[in-house]
N, C-alpha and C positions, 0 to 999 in steps of 0.2 A: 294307608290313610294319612301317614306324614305331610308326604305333597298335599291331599286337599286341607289341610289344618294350616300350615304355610300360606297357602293361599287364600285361603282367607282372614287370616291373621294381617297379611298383606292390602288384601284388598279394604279391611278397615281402614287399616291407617289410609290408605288411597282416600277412603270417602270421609273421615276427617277432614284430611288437607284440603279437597275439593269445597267443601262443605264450609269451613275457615275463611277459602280466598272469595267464595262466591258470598259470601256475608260481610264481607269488605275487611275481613283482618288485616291490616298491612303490613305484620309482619311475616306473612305469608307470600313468597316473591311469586308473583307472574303480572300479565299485562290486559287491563278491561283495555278492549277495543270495537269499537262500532263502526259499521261499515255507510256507508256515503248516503247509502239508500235509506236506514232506521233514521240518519241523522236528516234525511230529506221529510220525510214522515212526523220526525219530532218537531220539526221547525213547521211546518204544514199545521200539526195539530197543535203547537202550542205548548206541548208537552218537551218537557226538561230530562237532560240527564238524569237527572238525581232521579227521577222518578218511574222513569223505566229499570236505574239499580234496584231502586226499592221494589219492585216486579219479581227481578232477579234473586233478591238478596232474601224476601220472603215463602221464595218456593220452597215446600215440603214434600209434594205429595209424587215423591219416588216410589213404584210398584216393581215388583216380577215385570211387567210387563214392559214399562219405557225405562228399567233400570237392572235389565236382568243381571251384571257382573255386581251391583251395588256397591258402587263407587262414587254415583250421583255427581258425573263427569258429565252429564245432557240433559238440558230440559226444553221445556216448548209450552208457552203459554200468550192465550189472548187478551189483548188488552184495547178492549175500543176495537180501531179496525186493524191496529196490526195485530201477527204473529210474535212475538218474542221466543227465538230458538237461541240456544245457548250453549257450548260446550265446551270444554277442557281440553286443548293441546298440550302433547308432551313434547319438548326440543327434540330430537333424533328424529322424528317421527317421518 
């Protein structure tokens, strides 16, 4: 039982960090980036950065089910008429 108490011990601290960058702590290094297409949608609807983070940055509702390792590295939520999908890359990857 060593290994799975490791890994989960592990996999906290993952969904801390996650959890941290995605609520916009900036001292937490990595990079918001959006892709050409959201930012066609945003300019389309009128709708602002800031306000698709604040989509991002108020997700809670990680399950077993769209969060089985609970790391809360993905989510996926609608707003209006887009999708808002989101997830956590590691460098090496």
């Amino acid at each position: 039982m060593r290994g799975y108490h490791q890994w989960r011990t592990a996999g906290k601290a993952i969904q801390e960090f996650n959890d941290r960058f995605r609520k916009g702590d900036a001292t937490v290094p990595g990079t918001f980036v959006l892709t050409n297409a959201a930012q066609a949608l945003l300019d389309e609807t009128g709708e602002s950065e800031k306000a698709l983070a604040a989509v991002v940055q108020n997700f809670d509702d990680f399950t077993e089910e769209n969060d089985p390792y609970g790391e809360h590295d993905f989510g996926k939520k609608d707003k209006q008429a887009m999708k808002i999908v989101w997830t956590r890359l590691q460098s090496g990857c």
